[in-house]
LODRENFI-680761 format. One line per field, with one value per residue (C-alpha): residue number from 1; residue in three letters; chain; x, y, z. Coordinates in nm, 3 decimals, m for minus. Layout:
# LODRENFI-680761
num (NUM,...)
residu (ALA,...)
chaine (A,...)
X (X,...)
Y (Y,...)
Z (Z,...)
//
This chain:
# LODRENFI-680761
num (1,2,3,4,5,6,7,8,9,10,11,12,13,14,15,16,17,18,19,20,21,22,23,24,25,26,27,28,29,30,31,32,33,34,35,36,37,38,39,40,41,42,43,44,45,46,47,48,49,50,51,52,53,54,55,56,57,58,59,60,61,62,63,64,65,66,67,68,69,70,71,72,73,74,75,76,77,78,79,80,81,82,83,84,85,86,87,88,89,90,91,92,93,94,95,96,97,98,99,100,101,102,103,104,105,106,107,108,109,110,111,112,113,114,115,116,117,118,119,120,121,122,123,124,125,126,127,128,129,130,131,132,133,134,135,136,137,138,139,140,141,142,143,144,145,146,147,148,149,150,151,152,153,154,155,156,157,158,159,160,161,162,163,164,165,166,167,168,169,170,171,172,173,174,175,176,177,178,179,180,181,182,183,184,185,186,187,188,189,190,191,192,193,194,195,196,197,198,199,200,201,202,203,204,205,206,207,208,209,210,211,212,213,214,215,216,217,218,219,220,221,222,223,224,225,226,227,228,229,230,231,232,233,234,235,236,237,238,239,240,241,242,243,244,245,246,247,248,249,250,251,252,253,254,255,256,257,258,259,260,261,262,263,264,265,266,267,268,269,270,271,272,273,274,275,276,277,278,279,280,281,282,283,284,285,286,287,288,289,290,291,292,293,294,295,296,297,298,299,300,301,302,303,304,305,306,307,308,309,310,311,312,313,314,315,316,317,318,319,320,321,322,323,324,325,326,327,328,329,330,331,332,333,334,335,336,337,338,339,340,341,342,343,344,345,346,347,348,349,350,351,352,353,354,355,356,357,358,359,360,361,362,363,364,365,366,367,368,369,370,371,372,373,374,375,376,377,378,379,380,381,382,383,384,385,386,387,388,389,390,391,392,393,394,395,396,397,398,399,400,401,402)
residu (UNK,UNK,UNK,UNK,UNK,UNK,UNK,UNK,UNK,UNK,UNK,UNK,UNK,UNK,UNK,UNK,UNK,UNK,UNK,UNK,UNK,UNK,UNK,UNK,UNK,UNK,UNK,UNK,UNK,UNK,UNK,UNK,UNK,UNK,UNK,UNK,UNK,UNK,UNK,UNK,UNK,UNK,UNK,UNK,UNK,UNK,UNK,UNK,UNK,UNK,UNK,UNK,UNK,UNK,UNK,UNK,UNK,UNK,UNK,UNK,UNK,UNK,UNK,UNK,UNK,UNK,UNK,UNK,UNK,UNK,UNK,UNK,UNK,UNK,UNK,UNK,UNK,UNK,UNK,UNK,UNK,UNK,UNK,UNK,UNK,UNK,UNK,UNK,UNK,UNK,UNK,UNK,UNK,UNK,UNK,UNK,UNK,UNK,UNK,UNK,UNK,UNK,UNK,UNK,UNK,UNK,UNK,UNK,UNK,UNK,UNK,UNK,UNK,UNK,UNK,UNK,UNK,UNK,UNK,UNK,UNK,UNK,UNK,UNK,UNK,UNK,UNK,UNK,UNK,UNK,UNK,UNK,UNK,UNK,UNK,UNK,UNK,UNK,UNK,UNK,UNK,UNK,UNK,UNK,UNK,UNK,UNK,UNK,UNK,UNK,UNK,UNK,UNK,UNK,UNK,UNK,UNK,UNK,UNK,UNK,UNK,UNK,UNK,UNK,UNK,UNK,UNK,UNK,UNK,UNK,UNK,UNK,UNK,UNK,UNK,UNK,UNK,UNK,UNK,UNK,UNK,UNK,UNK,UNK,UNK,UNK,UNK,UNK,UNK,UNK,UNK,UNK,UNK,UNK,UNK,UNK,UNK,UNK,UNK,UNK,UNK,UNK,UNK,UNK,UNK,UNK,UNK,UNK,UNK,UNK,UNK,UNK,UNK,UNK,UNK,UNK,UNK,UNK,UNK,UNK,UNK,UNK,UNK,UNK,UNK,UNK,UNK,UNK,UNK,UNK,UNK,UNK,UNK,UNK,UNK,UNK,UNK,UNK,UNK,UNK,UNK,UNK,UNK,UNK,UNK,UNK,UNK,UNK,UNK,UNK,UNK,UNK,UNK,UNK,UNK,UNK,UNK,UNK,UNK,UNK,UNK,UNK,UNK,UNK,UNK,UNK,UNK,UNK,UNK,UNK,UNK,UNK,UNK,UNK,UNK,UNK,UNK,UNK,UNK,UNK,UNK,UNK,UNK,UNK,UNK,UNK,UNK,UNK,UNK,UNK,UNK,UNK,UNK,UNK,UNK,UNK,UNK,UNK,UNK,UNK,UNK,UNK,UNK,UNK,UNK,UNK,UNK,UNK,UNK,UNK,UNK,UNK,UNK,UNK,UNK,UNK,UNK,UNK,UNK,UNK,UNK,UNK,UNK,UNK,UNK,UNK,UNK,UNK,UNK,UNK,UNK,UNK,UNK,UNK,UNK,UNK,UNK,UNK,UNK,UNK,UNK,UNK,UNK,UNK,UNK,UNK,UNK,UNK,UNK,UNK,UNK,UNK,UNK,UNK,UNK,UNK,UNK,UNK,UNK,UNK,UNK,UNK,UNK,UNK,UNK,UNK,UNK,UNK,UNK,UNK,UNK,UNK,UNK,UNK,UNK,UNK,UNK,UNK,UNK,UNK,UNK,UNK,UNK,UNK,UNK,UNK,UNK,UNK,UNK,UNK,UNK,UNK,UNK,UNK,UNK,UNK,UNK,UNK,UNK,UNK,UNK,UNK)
chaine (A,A,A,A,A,A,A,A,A,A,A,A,A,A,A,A,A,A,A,A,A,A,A,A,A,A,A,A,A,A,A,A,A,A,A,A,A,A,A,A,A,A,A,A,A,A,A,A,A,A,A,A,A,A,A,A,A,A,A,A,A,A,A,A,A,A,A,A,A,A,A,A,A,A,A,A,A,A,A,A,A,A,A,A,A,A,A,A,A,A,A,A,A,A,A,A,A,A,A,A,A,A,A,A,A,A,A,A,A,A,A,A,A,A,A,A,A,A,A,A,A,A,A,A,A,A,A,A,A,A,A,A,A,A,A,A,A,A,A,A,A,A,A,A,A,A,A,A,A,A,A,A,A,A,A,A,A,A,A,A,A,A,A,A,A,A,A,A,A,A,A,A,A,A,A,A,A,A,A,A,A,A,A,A,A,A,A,A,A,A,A,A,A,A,A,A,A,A,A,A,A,A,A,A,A,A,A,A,A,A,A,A,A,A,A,A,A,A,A,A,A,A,A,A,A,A,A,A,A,A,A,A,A,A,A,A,A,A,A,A,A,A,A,A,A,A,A,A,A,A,A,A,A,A,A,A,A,A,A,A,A,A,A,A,A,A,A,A,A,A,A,A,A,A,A,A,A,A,A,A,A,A,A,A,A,A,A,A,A,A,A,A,A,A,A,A,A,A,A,A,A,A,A,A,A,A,A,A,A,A,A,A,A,A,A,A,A,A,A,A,A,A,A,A,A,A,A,A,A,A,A,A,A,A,A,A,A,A,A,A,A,A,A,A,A,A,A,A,A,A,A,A,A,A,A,A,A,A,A,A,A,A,A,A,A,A,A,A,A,A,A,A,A,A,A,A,A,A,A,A,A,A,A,A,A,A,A,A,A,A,A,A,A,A,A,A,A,A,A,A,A,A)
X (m12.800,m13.149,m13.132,m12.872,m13.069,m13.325,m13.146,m13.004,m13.337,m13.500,m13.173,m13.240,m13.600,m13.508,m13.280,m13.523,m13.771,m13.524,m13.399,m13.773,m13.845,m13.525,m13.679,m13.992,m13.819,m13.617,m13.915,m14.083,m13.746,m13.744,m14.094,m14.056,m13.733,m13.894,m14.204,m13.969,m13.762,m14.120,m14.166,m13.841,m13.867,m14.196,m14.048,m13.761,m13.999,m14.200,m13.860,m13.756,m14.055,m14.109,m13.708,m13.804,m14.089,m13.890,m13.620,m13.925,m14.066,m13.707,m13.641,m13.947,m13.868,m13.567,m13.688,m13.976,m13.721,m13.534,m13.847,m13.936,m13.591,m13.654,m13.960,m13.868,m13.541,m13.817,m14.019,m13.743,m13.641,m13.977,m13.959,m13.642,m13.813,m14.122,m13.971,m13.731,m14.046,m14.218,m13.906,m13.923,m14.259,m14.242,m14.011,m14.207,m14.503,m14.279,m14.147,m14.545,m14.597,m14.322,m14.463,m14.787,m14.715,m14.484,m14.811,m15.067,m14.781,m14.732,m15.134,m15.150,m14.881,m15.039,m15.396,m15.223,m15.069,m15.388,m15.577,m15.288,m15.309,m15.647,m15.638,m15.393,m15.588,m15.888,m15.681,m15.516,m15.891,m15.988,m15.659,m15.766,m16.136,m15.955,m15.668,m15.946,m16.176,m15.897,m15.791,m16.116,m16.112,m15.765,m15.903,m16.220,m15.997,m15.714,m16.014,m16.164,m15.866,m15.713,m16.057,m15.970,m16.088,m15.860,m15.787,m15.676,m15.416,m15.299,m15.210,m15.046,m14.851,m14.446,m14.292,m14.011,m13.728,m13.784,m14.036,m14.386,m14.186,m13.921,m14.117,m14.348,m14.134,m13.971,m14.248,m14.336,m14.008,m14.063,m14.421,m14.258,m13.955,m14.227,m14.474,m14.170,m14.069,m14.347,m14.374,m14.068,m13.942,m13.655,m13.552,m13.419,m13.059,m13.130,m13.348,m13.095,m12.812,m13.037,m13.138,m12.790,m12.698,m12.946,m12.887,m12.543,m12.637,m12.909,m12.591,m12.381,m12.692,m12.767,m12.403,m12.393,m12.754,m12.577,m12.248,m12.432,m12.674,m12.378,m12.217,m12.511,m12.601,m12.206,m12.272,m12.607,m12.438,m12.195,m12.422,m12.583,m12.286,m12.210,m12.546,m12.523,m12.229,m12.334,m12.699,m12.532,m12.252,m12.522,m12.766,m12.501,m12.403,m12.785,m12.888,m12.556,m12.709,m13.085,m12.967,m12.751,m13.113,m13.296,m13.122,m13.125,m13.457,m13.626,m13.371,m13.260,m13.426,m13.334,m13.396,m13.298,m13.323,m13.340,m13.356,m13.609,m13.396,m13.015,m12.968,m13.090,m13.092,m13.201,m13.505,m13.627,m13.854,m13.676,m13.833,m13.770,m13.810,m13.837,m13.809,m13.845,m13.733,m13.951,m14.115,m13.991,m13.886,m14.192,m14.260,m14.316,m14.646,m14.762,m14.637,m14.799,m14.869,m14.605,m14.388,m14.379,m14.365,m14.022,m13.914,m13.988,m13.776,m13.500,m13.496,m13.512,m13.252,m13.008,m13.028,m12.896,m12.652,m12.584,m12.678,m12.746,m13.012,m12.979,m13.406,m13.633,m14.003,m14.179,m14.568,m14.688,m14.487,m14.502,m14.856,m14.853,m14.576,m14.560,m14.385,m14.076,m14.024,m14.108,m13.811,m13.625,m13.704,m13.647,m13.262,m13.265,m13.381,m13.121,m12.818,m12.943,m12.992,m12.670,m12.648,m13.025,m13.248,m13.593,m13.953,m14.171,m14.549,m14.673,m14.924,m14.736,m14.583,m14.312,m14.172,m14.209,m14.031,m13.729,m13.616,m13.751,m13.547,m13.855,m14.206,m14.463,m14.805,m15.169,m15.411,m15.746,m15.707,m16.039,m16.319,m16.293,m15.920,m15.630,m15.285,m14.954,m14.742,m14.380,m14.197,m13.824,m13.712,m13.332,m13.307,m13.544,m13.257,m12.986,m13.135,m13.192,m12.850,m12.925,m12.674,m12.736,m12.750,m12.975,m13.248,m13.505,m13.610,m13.660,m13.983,m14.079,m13.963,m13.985,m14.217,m14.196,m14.509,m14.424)
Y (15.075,14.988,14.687,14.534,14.679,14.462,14.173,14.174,14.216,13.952,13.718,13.831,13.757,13.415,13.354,13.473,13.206,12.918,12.979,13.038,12.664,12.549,12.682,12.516,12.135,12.216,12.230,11.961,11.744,11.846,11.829,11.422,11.372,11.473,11.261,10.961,11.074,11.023,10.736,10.578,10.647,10.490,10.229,10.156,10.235,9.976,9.751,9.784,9.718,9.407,9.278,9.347,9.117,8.809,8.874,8.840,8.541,8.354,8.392,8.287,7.976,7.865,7.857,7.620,7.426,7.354,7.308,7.029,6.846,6.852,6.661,6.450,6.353,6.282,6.062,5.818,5.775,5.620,5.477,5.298,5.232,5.091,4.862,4.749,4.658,4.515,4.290,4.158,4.105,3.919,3.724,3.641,3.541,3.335,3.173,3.151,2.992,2.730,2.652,2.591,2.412,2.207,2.159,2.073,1.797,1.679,1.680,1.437,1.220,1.215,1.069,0.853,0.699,0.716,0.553,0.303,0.241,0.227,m0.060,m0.224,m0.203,m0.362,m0.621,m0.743,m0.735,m0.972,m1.143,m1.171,m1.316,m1.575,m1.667,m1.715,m1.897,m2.116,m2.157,m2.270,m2.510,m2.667,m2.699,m2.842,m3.082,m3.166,m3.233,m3.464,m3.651,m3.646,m3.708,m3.487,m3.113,m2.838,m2.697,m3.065,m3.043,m2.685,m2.795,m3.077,m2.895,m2.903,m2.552,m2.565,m2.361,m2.203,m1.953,m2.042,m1.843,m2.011,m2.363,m2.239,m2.163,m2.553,m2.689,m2.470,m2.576,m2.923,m2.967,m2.792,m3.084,m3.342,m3.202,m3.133,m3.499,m3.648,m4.025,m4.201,m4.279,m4.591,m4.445,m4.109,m4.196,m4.264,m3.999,m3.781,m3.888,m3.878,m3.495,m3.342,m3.573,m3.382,m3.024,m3.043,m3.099,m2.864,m2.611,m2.672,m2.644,m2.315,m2.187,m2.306,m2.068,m1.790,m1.809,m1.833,m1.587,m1.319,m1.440,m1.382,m1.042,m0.936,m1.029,m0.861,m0.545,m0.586,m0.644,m0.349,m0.139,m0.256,m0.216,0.157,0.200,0.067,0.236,0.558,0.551,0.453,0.696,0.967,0.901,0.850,1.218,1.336,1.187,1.282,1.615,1.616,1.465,1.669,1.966,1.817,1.742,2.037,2.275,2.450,2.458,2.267,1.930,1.679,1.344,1.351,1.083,1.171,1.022,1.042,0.856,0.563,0.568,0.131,0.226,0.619,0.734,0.906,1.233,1.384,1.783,1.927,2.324,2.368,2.650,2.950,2.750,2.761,2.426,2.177,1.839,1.619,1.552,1.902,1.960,1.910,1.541,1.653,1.713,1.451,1.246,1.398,1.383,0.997,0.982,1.173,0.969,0.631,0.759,0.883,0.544,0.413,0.601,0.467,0.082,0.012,m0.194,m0.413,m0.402,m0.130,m0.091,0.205,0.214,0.575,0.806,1.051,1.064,1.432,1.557,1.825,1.865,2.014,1.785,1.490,1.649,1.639,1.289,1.128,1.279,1.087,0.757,0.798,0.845,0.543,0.326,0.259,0.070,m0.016,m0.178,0.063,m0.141,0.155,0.145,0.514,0.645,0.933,0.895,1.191,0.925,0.648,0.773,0.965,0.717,0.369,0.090,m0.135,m0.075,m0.360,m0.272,m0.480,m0.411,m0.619,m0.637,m0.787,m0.734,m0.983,m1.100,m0.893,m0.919,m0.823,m0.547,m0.509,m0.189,m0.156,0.177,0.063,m0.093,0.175,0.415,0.181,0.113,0.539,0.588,0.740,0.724,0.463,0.713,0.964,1.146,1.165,0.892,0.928,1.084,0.763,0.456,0.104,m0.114,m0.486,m0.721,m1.016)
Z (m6.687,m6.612,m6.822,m6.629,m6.313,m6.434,m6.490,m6.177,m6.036,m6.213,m6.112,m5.754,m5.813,m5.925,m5.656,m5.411,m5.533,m5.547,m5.190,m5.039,m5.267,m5.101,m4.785,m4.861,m4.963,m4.621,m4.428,m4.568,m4.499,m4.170,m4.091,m4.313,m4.057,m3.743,m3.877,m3.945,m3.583,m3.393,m3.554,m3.474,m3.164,m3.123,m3.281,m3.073,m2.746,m2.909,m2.968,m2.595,m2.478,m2.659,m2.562,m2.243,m2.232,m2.418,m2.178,m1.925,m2.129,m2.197,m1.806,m1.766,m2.019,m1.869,m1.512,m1.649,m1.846,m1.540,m1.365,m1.643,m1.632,m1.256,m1.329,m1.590,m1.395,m1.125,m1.380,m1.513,m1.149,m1.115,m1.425,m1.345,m1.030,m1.159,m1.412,m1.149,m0.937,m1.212,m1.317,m0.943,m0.950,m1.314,m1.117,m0.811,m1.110,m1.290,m0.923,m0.846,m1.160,m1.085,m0.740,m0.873,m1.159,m0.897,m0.679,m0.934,m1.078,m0.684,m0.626,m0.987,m0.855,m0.500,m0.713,m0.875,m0.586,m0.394,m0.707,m0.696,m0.339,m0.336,m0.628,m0.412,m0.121,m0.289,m0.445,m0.077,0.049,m0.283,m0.165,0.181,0.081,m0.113,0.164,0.415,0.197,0.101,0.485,0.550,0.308,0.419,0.779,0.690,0.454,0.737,1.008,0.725,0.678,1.055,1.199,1.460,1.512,1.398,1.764,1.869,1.639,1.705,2.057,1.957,1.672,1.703,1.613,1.339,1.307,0.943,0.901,0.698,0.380,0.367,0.400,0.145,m0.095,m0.076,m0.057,m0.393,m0.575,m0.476,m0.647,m0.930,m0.949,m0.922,m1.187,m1.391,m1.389,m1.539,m1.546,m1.549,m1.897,m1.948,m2.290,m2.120,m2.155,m2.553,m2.635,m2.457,m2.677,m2.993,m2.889,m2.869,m3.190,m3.350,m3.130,m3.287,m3.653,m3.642,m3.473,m3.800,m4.025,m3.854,m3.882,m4.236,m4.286,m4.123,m4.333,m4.642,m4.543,m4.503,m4.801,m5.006,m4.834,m4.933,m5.292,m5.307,m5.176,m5.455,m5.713,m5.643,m5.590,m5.953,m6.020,m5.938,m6.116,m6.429,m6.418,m6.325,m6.623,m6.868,m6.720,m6.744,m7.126,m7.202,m7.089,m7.256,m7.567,m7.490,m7.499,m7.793,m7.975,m7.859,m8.002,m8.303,m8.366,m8.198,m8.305,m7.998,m7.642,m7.299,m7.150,m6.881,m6.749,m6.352,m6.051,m5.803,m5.524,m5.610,m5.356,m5.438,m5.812,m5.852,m5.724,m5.793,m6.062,m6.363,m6.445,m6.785,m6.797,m7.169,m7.252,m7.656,m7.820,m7.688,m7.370,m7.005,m6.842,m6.797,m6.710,m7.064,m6.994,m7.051,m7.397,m7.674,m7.835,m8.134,m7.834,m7.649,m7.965,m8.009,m7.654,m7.675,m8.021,m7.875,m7.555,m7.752,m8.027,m7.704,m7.598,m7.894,m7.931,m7.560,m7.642,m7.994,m8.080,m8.396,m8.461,m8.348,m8.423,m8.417,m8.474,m8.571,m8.424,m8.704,m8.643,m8.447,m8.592,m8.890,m9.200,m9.022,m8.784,m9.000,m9.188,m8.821,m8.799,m9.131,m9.138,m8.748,m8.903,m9.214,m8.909,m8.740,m9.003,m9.067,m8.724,m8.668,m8.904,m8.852,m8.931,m8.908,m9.006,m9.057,m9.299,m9.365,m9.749,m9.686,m9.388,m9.592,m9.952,m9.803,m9.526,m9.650,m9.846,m9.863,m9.787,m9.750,m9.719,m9.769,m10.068,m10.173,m10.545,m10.528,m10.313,m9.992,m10.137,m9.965,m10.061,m9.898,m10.175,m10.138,m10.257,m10.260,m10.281,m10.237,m10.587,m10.721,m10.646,m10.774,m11.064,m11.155,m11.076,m10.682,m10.432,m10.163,m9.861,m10.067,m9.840,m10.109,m10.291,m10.691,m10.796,m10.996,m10.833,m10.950,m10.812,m10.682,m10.573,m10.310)
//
């Protein structure tokens, strides 16, 4: 009995404690809410007070915003105003400037016609000085030869009908009949007749010049319409052929063969452009001398092919060129060959044993004696057994003195 007494107690006890540390967490709760409830409050006092003043502030904002629109409507009316004012007044500038420009061209026209009357004016006074000192001179001369003084004869003077221009001016033409005929010459009639004879053949010898001057002005135009023709077909097949050379002999790369005035192609400059293998387009004369050495070659060998030629002599051309382009050019001179005979003096022996039939050269056998040496590789090469077209000649050839 008392041990269940006690229990009960003890759960009592325990009960008591967890309801007063309920009590306690309750408290605290309340006393955090009412904390947290002040707060809030002060918060949302804080809240309303602040949307009060941005209501305040935005009614405030708005009424200036209208205020500002007012102004700036305000402003670009006055803009609008001003430029319109300013346009005018460009206008009345550009009218001013007119005017005056008008008046300073009238004021230079008004001194030059007061410059020119004033040259005029002091010409008629020279004229004047003369006319009286001439009319002096005619009285003095008519009172000399009349014997009479000069007012005598005024009153005694009968008035004619024309005026002193008109009679003037006869008078004028009839000095100029007078001087104009001369002395009178019997032979007239004659030398007349012989000067239209001759007006007449010099007429057909002049219309004979002109015919044959137009007929030999048509068959200049057509020569050099053929001309054209001819220079432009050949020039055409020419730098068809330059370039198919020089892709031989260089091995790849780009060239050309341009007029400098298409236009009139009879009497342009040629320009020849040449890009080898690795090198951007250039003019020729900036290459290298092995370069231009094989531009030449290719040029002359296109032509050639164009024209052929049945001699052509070339005098060291090999000279800057190296092993591999010899090469290049000995296979060119074994094409050509066939059509061309070659007379090439080198000093290269590669040149000279794998493209030559006969080589001629000069040796002094003894000192001050010299003596002109003849090989022929041809018959060397016949006589081993080589084939007549063979590249390389035999590495021990026979040899043949002149």
């Amino acid at each position: 009995m008392h041990e269940a007494m006690r229990d009960a107690r003890a759960t009592a006890q325990i009960a008591v404690a967890q309801a007063e540390a309920r009590g306690h967490v309750a408290a605290d709760r309340a006393r955090r809410l009412g904390d947290e409830y002040a707060s809030a409050s002060g918060r949302l006092d804080s809240l309303r007070t602040e949307l009060a003043s941005l209501s305040s502030a935005d009614s405030e904002l708005t009424g200036q915003v209208a205020t500002w629109r007012a102004q700036v409507t305000a402003r670009q009316a006055t803009i609008t105003d001003t430029e319109s004012r300013l346009a005018t007044a460009e206008s009345a500038v550009a009218a001013a400037d007119t005017a005056l420009l008008e008046a300073e061209q009238a004021l230079d026209s008004a001194h030059r016609d007061g410059a020119a009357l004033a040259e005029e004016l002091h010409r008629a006074q020279l004229r004047r000085t003369e006319v009286a000192g001439r009319s002096y001179s005619v009285r003095e001369k008519i009172e000399a030869e009349w014997r009479r003084p000069w007012d005598a004869l005024l009153a005694e003077l009968v008035p004619l009908v024309d005026d002193d221009q008109t009679l003037r001016t006869e008078a004028a033409d009839l000095r100029e009949q007078f001087t104009a005929l001369g002395p009178v010459n019997a032979l007239a009639v004659e030398e007349h007749d012989d000067e239209v004879k001759r007006l007449e053949f010099l007429s057909t010898q002049r219309a004979d010049l002109a015919a044959g001057r137009a007929s030999l002005q048509q068959a200049i135009r057509e020569i050099d319409e053929t001309a054209r023709e001819l220079f432009l077909t050949t020039f055409t097949l020419v730098r068809e052929n330059f370039r198919r050379i020089f892709m031989t002999l260089f091995g790849g790369g780009d060239c050309d063969v341009r007029l400098e005035n298409p236009d009139a192609p009879l009497e342009c400059d040629i320009e020849i452009h040449a890009s080898p293998r690795g090198k951007r387009t250039q003019r020729i004369n900036l290459l290298s001398s092995g370069e231009r050495a094989l531009v030449a070659l290719s040029l002359l060998f296109g032509i050639f092919l164009t024209k052929p030629s049945p001699f052509c002599l070339l005098d060291e051309v090999d000279a800057p060129l190296d092993d591999q382009n010899i090469g290049r050019f000995v296979r060119m001179l074994n094409e050509f060959k066939a059509k061309t005979q070659f007379i090439v003096i080198t000093h290269n022996p590669r040149t000279t044993t794998e493209a030559a039939d006969a080589v001629y050269g000069v040796t002094m056998q003894e000192p001050g004696v010299s003596s002109v040496v003849s090989v022929r590789l041809r018959d060397a090469q016949m006589a081993l057994g080589t084939p007549d077209d063979a590249t390389h000649a035999p590495a021990e050839p026979a040899l043949q003195e002149a």
